[in-house]
C-alpha positions as CSV (number, residue, x, y, z in Angstrom):
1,X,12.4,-8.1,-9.2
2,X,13.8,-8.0,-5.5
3,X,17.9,-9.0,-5.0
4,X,18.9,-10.7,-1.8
5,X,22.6,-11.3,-1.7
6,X,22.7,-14.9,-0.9
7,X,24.2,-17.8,-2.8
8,X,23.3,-18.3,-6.4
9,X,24.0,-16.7,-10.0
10,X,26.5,-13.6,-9.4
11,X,26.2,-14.4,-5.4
12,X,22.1,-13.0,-5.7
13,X,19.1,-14.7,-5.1
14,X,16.0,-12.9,-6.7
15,X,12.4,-13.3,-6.2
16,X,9.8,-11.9,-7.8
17,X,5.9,-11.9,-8.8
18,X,4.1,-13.3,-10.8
19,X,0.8,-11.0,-10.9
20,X,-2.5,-12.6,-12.1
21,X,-3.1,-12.0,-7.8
22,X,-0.9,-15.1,-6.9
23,X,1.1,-13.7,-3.6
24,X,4.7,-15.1,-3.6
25,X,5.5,-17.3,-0.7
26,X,7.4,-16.1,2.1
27,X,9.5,-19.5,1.8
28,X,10.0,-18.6,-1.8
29,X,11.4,-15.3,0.0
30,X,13.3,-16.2,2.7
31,X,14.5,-19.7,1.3
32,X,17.6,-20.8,0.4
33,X,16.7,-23.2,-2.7
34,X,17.4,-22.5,-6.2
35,X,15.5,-23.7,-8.9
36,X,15.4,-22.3,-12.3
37,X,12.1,-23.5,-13.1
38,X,10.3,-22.0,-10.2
39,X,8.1,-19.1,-11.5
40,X,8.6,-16.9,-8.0
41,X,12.9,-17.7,-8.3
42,X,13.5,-18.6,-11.9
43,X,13.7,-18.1,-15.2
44,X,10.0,-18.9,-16.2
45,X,7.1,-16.4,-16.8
46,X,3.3,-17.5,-16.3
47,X,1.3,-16.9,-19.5
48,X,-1.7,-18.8,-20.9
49,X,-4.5,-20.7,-19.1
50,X,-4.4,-20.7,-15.3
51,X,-6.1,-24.4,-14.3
52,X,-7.3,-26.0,-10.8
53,X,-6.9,-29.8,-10.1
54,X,-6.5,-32.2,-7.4
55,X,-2.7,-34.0,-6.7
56,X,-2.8,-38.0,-7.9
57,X,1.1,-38.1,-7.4
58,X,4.3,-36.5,-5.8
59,X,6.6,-39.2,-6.8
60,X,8.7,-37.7,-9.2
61,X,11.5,-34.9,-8.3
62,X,10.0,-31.4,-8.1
63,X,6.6,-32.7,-10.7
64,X,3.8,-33.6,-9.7
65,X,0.7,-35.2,-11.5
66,X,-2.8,-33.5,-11.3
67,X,-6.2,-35.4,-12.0
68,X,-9.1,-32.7,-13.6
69,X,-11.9,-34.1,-13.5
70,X,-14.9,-32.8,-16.4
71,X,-18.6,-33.7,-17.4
72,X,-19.1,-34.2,-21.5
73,X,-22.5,-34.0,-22.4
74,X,-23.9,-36.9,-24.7
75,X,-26.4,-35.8,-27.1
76,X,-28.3,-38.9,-28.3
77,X,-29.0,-39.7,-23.9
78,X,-28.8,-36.2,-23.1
79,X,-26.7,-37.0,-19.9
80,X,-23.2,-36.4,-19.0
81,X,-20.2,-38.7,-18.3
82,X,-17.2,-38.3,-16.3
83,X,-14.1,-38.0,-17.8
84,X,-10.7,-36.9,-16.9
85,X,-7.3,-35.8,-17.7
86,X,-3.6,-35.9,-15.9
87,X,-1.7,-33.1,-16.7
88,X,2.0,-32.7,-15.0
89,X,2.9,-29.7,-13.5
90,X,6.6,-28.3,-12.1
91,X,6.4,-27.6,-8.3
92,X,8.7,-25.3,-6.5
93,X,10.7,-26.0,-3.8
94,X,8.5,-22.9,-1.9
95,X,5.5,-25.5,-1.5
96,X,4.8,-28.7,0.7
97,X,1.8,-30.7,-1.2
98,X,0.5,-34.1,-0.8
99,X,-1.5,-36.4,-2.7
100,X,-5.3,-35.1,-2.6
101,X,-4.5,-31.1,-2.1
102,X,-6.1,-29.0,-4.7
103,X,-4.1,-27.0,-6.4
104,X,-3.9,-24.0,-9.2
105,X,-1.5,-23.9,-12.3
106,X,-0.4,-21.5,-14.6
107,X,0.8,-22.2,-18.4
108,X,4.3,-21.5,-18.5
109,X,6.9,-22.3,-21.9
110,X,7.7,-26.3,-21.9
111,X,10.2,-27.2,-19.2
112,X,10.4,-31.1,-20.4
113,X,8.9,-33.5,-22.8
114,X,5.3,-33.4,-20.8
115,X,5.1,-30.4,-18.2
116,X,4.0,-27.2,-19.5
117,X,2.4,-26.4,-15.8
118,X,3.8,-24.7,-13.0
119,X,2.4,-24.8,-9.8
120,X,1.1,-21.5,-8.1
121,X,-0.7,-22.1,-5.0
122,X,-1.5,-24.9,-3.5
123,X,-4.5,-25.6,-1.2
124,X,-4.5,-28.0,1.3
125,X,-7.1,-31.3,1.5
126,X,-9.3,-30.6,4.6
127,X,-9.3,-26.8,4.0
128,X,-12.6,-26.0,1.6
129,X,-15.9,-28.4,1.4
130,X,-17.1,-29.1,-2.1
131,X,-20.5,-30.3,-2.1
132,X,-22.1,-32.5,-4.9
133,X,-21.2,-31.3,-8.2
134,X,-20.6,-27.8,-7.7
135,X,-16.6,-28.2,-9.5
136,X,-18.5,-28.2,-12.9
């Protein structure tokens, strides 16, 4: 845990890291924000499953919704449907997303009725090419 004296509890603002290889953001760093669900300035420790989905919606304040999309075998065709699953994840201030970015959660303790998700990186729409079915 790193202390910078800047407004917040007892006049500090910490940061810290998470492990598991996520970097913390510089704006998570250098920023001024203070959010006590954040998992790089908060109160909040990443344990569990760490998932990867695709942004469906930014409309609610610091949450976000995230589509993952999965094939299920059927046994009697021997084919697979699609089917999917919205899951709602806590974003820090530290991150700029919009719908259709990809990004990768970690399992946290529950910070409201439905997110148990926090968000820990966040990769950008145009930046990788996914080809066919090569998610599954």
């Amino acid at each position: 845990i790193f202390k910078k004296r800047t407004p917040g509890k007892d006049g500090y603002r910490y940061y810290k890291n998470v492990g598991l290889g996520f970097k913390t953001p510089t704006e998570a760093i250098e920023g001024k924000y203070i959010d006590k669900k954040c998992p790089f300035t908060g109160d909040v420790s990443i344990r569990g499953r760490i998932l990867q989905g695709v942004v469906k919606s930014t409309k609610m304040n610091r949450t976000i919704v995230i589509r993952r999309e999965y094939m299920h075998f059927i046994k009697k065709y021997q084919r697979y449907e699609k089917r999917h699953k919205n899951l709602a994840a806590h974003i820090s201030p530290a991150f700029r997303c919009k719908e259709g970015d990809t990004v990768i959660v970690g399992q946290c303790r529950p910070l409201s009725k439905t997110v148990r998700f926090n968000v820990l990186k966040v990769v950008p729409a145009g930046a990788k090419k996914v080809k066919g079915f090569s998610g599954f």
